[in-house]
C-alpha positions as CSV (number, residue, x, y, z in Angstrom):
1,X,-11.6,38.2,-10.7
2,X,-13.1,35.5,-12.9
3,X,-16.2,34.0,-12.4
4,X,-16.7,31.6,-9.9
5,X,-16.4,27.9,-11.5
6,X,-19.1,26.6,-9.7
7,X,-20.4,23.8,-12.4
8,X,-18.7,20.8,-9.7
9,X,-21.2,22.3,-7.1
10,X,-24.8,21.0,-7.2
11,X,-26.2,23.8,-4.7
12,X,-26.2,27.4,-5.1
13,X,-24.1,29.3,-2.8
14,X,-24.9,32.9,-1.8
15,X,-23.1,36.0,-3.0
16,X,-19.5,33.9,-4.4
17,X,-18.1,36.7,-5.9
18,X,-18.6,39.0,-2.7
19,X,-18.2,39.6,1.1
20,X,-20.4,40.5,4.0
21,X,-19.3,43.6,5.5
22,X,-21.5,45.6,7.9
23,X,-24.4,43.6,7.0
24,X,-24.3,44.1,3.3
25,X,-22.6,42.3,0.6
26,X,-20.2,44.2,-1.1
27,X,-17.3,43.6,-3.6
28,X,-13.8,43.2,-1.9
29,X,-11.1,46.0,-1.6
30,X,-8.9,44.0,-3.9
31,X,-8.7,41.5,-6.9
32,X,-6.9,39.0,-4.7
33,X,-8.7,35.2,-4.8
34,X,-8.8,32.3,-2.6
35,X,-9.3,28.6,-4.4
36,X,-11.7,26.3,-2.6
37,X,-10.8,23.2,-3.1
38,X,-13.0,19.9,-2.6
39,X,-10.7,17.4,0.2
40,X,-12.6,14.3,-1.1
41,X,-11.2,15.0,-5.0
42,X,-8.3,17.8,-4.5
43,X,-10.4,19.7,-7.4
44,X,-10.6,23.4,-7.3
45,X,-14.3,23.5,-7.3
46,X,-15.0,27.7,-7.0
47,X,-12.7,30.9,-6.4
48,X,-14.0,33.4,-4.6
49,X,-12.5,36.9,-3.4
50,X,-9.8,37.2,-0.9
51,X,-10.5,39.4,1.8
52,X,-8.2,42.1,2.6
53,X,-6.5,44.1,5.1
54,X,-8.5,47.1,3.7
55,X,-12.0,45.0,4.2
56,X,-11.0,44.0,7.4
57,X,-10.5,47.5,8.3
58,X,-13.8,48.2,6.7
59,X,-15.5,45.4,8.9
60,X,-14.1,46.6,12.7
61,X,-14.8,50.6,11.9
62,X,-18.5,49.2,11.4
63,X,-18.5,47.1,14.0
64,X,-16.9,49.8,16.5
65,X,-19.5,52.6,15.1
66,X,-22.3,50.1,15.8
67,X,-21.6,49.2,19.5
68,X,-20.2,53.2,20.6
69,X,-23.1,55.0,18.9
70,X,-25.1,52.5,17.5
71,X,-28.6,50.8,19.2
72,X,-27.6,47.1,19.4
73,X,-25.8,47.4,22.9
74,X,-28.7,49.7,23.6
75,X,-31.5,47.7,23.1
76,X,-33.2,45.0,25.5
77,X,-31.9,41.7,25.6
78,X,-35.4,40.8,24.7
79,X,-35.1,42.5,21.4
80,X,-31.6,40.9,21.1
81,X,-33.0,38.1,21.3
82,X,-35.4,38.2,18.7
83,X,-33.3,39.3,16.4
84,X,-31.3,36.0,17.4
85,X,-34.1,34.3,17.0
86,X,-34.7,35.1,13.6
87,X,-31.2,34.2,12.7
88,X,-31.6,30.9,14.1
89,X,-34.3,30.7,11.8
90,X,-32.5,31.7,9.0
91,X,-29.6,29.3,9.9
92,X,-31.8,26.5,10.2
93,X,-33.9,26.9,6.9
94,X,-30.4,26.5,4.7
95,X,-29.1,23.9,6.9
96,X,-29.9,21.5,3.8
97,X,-27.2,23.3,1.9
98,X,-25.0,24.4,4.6
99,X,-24.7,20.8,5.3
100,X,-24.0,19.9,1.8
101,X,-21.8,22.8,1.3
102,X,-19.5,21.8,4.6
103,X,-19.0,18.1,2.7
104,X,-17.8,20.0,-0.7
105,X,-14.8,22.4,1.2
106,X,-14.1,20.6,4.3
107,X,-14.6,16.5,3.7
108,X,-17.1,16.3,6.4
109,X,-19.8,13.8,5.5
110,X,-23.1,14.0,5.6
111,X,-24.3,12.3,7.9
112,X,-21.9,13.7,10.0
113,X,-23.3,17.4,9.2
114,X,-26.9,16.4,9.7
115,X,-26.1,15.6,13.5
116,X,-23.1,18.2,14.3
117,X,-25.1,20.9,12.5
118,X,-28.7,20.1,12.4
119,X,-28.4,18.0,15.9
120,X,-26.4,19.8,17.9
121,X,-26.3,22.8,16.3
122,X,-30.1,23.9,16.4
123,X,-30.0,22.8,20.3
124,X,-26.7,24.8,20.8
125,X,-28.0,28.4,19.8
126,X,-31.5,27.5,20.6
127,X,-30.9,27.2,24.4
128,X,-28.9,30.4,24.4
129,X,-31.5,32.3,22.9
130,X,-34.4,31.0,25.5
131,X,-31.8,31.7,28.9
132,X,-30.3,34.8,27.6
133,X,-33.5,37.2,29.6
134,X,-33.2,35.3,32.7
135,X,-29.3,35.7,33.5
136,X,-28.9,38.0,36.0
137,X,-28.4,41.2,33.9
138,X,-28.9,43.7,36.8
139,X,-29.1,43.3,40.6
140,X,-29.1,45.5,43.5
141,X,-27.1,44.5,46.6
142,X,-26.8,45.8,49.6
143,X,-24.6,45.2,52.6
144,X,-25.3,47.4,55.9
145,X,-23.3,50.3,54.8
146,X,-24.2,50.9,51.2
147,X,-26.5,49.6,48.4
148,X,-25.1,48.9,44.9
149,X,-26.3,48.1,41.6
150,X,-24.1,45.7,40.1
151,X,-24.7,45.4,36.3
152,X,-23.6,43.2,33.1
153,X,-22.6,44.8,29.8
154,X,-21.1,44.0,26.7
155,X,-17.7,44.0,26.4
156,X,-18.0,45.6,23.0
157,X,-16.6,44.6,19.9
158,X,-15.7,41.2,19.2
159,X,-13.6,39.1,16.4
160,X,-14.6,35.9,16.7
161,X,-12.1,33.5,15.2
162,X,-13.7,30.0,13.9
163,X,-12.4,26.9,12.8
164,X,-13.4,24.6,9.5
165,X,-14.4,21.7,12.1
166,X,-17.6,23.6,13.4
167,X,-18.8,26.9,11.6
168,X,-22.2,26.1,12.0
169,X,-22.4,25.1,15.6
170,X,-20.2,27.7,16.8
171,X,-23.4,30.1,15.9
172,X,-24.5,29.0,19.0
173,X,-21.4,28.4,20.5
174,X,-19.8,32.4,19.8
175,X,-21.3,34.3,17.8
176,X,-25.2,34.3,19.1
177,X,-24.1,34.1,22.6
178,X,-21.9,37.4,21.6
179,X,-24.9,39.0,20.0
180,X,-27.0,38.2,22.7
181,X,-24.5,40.0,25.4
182,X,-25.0,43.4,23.1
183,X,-21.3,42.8,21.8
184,X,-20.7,43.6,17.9
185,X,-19.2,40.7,16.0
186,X,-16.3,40.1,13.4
187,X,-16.9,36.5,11.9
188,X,-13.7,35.3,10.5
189,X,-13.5,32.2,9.7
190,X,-11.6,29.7,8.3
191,X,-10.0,29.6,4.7
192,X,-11.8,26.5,4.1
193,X,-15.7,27.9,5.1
194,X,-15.9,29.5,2.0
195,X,-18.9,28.2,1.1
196,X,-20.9,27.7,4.7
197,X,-20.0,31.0,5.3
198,X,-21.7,32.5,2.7
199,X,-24.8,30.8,4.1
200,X,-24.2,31.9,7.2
201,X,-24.2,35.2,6.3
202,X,-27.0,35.3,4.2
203,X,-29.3,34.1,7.2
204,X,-27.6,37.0,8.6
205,X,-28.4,39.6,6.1
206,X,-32.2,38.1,6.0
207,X,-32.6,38.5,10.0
208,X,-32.3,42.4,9.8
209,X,-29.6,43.4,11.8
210,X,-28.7,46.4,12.8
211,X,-26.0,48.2,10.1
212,X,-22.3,47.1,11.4
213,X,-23.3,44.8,14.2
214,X,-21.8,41.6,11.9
215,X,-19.4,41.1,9.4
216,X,-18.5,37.9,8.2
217,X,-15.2,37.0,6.5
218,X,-13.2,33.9,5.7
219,X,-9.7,35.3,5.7
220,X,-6.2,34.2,4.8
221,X,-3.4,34.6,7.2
222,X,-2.5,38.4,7.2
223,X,-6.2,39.8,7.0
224,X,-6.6,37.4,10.3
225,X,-3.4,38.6,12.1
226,X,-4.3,42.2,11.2
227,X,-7.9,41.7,12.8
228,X,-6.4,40.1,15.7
229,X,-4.2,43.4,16.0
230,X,-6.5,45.6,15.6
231,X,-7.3,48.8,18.4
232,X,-11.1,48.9,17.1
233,X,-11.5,45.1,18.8
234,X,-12.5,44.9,22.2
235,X,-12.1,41.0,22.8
236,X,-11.0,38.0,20.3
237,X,-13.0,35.1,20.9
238,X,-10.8,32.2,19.6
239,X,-11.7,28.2,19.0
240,X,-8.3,27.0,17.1
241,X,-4.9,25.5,17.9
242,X,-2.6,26.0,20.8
243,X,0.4,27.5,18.7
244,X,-1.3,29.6,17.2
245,X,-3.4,31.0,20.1
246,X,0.3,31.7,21.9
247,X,0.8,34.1,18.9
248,X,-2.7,35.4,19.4
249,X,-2.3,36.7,23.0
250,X,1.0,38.3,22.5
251,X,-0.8,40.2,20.2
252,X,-4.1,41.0,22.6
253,X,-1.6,41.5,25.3
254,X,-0.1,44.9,23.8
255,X,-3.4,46.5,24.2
256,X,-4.6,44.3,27.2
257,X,-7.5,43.2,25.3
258,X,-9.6,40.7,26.8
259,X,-8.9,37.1,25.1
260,X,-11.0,33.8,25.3
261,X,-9.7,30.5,23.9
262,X,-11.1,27.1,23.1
263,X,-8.1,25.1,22.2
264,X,-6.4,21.7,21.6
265,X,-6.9,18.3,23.2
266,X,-5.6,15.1,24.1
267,X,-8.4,13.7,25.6
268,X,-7.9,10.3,27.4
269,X,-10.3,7.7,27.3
270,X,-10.0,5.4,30.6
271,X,-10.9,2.4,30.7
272,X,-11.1,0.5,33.9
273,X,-10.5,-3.5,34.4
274,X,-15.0,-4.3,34.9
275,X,-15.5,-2.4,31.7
276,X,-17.1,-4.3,28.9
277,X,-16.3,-4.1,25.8
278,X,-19.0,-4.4,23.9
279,X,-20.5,-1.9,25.7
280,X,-17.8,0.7,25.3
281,X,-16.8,0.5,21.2
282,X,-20.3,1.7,20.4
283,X,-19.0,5.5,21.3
284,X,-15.3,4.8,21.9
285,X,-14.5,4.2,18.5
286,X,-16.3,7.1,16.8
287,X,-15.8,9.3,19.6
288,X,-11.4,8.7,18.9
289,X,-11.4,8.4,15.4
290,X,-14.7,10.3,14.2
291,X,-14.9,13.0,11.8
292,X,-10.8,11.7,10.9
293,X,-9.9,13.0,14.4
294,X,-10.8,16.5,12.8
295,X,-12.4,16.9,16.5
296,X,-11.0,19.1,19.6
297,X,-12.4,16.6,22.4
298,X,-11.3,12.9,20.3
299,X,-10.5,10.6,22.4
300,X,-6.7,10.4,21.3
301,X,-5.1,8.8,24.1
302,X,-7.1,5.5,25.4
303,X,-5.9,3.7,28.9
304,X,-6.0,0.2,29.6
305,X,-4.5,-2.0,32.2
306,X,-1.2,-4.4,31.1
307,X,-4.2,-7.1,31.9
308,X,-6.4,-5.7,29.5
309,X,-4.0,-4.7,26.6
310,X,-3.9,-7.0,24.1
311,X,-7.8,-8.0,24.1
312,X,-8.6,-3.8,24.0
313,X,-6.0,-3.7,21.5
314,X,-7.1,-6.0,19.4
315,X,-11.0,-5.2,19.7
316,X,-10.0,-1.5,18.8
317,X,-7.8,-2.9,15.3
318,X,-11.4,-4.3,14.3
319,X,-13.4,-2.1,14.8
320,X,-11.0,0.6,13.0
321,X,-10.6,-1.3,10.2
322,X,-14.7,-2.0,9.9
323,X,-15.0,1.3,8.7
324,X,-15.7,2.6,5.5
325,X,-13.8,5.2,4.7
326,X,-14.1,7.1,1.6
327,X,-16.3,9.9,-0.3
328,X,-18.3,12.3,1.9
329,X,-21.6,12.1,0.2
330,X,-21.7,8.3,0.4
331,X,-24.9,7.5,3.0
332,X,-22.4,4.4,3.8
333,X,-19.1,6.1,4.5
334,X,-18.1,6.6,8.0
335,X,-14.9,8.7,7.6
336,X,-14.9,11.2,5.0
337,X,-11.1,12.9,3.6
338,X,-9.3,15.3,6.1
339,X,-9.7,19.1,5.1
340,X,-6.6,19.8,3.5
341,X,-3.4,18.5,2.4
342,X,-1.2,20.3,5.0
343,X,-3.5,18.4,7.3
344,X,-2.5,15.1,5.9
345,X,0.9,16.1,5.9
346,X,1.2,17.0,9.6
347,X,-0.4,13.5,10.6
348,X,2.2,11.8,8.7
349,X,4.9,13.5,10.4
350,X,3.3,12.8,13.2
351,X,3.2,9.1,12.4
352,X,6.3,9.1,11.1
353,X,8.3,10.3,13.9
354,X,5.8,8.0,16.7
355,X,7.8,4.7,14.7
356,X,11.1,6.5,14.9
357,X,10.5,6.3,19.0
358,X,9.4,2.8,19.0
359,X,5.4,3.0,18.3
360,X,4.4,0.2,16.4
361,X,1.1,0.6,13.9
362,X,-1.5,-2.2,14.6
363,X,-3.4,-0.5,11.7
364,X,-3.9,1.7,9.3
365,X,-1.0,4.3,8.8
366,X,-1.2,5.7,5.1
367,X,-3.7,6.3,2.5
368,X,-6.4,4.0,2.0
369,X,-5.5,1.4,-1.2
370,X,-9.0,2.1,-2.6
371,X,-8.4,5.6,-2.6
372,X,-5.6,7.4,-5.4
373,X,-6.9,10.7,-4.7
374,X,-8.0,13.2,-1.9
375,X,-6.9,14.1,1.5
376,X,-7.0,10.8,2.7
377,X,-5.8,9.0,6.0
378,X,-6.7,5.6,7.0
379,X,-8.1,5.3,10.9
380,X,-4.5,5.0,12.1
381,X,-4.2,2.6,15.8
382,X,-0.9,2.6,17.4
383,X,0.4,0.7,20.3
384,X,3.5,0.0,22.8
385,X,3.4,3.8,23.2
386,X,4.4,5.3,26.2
387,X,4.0,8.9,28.0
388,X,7.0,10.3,27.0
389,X,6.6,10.2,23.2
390,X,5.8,13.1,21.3
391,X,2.4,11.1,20.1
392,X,1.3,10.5,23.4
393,X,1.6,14.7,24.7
394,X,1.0,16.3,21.3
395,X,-2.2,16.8,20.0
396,X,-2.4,15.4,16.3
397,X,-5.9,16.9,14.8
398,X,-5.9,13.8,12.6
399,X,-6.9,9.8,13.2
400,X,-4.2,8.4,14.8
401,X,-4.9,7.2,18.0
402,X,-2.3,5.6,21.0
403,X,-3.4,2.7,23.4
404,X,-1.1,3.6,26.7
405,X,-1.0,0.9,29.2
406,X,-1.4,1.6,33.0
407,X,-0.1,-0.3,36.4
408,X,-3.6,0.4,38.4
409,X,-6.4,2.8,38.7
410,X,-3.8,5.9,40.2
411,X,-1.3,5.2,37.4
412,X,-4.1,5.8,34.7
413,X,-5.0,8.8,36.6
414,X,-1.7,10.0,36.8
415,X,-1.1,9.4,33.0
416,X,-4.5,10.9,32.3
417,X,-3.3,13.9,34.3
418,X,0.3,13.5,32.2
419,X,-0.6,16.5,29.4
420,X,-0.1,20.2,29.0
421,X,-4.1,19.5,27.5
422,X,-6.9,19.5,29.7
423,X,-10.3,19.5,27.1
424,X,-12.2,16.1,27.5
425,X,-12.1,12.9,28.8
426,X,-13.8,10.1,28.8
427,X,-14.2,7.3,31.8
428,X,-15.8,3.5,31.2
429,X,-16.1,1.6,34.0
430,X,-18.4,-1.1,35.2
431,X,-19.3,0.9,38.3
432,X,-20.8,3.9,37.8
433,X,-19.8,5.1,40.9
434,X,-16.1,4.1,40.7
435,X,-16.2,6.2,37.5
436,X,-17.5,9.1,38.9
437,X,-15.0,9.3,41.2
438,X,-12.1,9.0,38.7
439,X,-13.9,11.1,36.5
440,X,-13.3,13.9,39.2
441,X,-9.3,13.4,39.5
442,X,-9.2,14.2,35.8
443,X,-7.6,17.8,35.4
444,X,-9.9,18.5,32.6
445,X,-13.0,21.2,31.7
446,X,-15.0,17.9,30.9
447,X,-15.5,14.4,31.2
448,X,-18.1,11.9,30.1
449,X,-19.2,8.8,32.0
450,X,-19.4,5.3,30.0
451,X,-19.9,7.9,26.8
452,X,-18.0,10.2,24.4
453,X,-18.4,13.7,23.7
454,X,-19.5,16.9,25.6
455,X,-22.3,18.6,27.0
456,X,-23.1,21.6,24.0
457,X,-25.8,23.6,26.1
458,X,-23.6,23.9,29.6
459,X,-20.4,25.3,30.0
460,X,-17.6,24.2,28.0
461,X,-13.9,24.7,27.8
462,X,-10.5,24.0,29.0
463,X,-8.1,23.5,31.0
464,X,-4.0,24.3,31.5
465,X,-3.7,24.6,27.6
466,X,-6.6,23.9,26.5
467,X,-8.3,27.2,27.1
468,X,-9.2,29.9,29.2
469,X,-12.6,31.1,29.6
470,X,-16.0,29.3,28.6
471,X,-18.6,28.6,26.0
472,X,-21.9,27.5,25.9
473,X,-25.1,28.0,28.7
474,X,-25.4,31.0,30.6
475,X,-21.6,31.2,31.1
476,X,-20.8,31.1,28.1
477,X,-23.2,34.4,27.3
478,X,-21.9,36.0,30.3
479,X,-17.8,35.4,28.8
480,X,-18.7,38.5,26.6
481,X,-20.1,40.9,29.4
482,X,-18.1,42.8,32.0
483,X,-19.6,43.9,35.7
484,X,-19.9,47.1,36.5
485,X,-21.2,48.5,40.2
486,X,-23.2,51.9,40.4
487,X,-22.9,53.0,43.8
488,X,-26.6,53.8,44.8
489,X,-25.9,54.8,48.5
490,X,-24.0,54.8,51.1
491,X,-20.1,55.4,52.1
492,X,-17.0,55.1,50.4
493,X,-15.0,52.7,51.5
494,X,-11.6,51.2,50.2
């Protein structure tokens, strides 16, 4: 492999020209090299090695060895903890670079990465690591005729599969919460976390774990399918796209393995007749079109009543088109590049295809004018769109956002309800009590009240297609343990 051509890269990344394996770094099985590529400039900005079938291998016979024979699983959740602890630590010393780093391979900006990452993030794998000794790891019950011990233990080996939206926060959100349960953990993330995941795992080699108990690798396509089929997992732990998640559990499904998924959205944002406007854009408009709709709970779908159209229209076009969009590490930029061109390319189809069955743009729709070069794609706001368009069911993963009109308060919650996606949701009403009470007719795992976004530090998740299982709180530990009953005394009974 040649060296690394790191010279458009003003921080220094970890271990480039290696991968983490067992909790060492270690050259790859093979000479095979990814490009990382920088969305904001389309530069190939470093290469690093590609990581194999033969080190994924490598990574699950560690991780297997570690949780059959090995202490981890063993040990207290206090000394789990800990360790945790000191990984969190770790994490949250680099979080300057890691932060920097996410900008250069994924077009996040900065400002964006200090609150995802060093906001949310810290708080995210900091509350799991201060609940994890008071969930109920062991209880006795008894019942008349017999008295049971009824335990929780780690499920045992784990590949957890991240996405380039969130490989910080999903520390806390998977991989500690994993740890904490006494599971062993195969990172792989995303093609395009080349760099963060090098810091990631170098906060990882500096916390001391055990040998085998975590293996990090940003993986290609085959490496990834051959981890998901592999015997020596236990459970995959997935946060990606619906599509591919279907071809993920007919995989787990030959050996039964267990299978968690945080999926897709199209998150409605309903917004009832006493509203007021300016009281909604504040989080409305970042929390549709933030981060280039790179987000799994954006706010893709908003609801408004025939009254209300053209005014909410209207107030939505300027506030779109007030942003700055434009490079990453610009302090004033609001919407950095998407993370790759085939993301790009899907939105425009996307688009493309929404005109074709009689959405009409408002604004936005194409590259901004200022901008000849990156993975750019202007705030997008389309109207006259009804239920039954592919735009208004689909989710996009890019900033192009529908306005849906509604009859009355049951029709919007009948046309929130109107998706194979159940993720997030969003309710603004006047009346805090009238939007509780549609909030709780929404068929989804979450929804906020005159606000955008999600809860991080309670459970989290999906519904229909969105997902099954949890993550997040003391659920969201527990997802990665199984009960088990000792039978202390009594009868058998059937």
């Amino acid at each position: 492999m040649s060296a690394p051509s790191t010279d458009k890269i003003d921080i220094d990344i970890p271990h480039l020209d290696q991968l983490f394996i067992a909790g060492e770094w270690v050259d790859s099985a093979h000479s095979e090299t990814i490009d990382v590529v920088m969305p904001s400039t389309e530069e190939v900005i470093a290469q690093v090695p590609s990581p194999s079938i033969a080190d994924a291998d490598a990574a699950v016979r560690a991780a297997r060895a570690a949780f059959d024979v090995g202490v981890w699983p063993r040990s207290t959740v206090e000394e789990r903890a800990a360790v945790c602890r000191r990984f969190a630590d770790e994490l949250e010393s680099r979080l300057d670079g890691m932060n920097r780093a996410w900008t250069y391979e994924s077009g996040y900006t900065q400002a964006f990465g200090e609150m995802i990452n060093s906001g949310a993030g810290t708080a995210i794998w900091g509350h799991a690591i201060s609940v994890a000794a008071s969930l109920p790891w062991e209880e006795r019950r008894s019942n008349g005729a017999s008295e049971v011990l009824v335990q929780r233990q780690p499920i045992g080996t784990v590949l957890a599969i991240l996405t380039y939206n969130g490989p910080v926060t999903l520390m806390g959100m998977k991989v500690i919460p994993a740890l904490l349960a006494g599971c062993t953990v195969v990172v792989k993330f995303a093609p395009e976390s080349q760099l963060t995941s090098r810091f990631i795992a170098d906060a990882a080699h500096a916390a001391g774990f055990p040998s085998g108990v975590i293996s990090v690798l940003a993986a290609g396509t085959d490496t990834s399918q051959h981890l998901v089929r592999s015997e020596g997992i236990d459970m995959v732990h997935m946060t990606g796209g619906t599509a591919v998640a279907m071809e993920v559990v007919k995989q787990t499904s030959q050996r039964l393995g267990r299978t968690a998924l945080e999926l897709g959205g199209k998150s409605p944002a309903l917004i009832t007749d006493d509203a007021v406007l300016d009281d909604v854009l504040p989080t409305l408009i970042p929390g549709s079109v933030g981060s280039s709709g790179q987000v799994c709970v954006a706010l893709s779908r908003i609801l408004v009543s025939r009254k209300r159209y053209e005014e909410v229209v209207q107030r939505l076009a300027d506030g779109f088109e007030a942003l700055k969009v434009g490079d990453p590490f610009d302090p004033a930029t609001d919407l950095g590049p998407m993370a790759n061109k085939r993301s790009v390319e899907r939105t425009q189809g996307f688009l493309d295809r929404a005109i074709a069955q009689g959405a009409k743009v408002v604004t936005g729709g194409a590259r901004p004018s200022d901008l000849d070069r990156g993975f750019y794609f202007a705030p997008t706001l389309l109207r006259d769109v009804t239920t039954d368009m592919e735009i208004a069911q689909e989710e996009v993963f890019g900033p192009i956002i529908v306005v849906i009109a509604y009859d009355d308060v049951d029709d919007a919650v009948r046309i929130a309800n109107d998706t194979k996606f159940g993720l997030a949701g969003s309710v603004y009403a006047g009346d805090r009590e009238s939007a509780l009470a549609i909030a709780r007719r929404i068929r989804s795992g979450a929804v906020a009240i005159n606000m955008a976004g999600v809860s991080l530090t309670e459970p989290f998740g999906g519904v229909k297609q969105s997902g099954w299982g949890r993550e997040c709180g003391a659920e969201g530990i527990l997802e990665f343990t199984e009960l088990k009953q000792i039978l202390l005394s009594g009868a058998y009974s059937d």
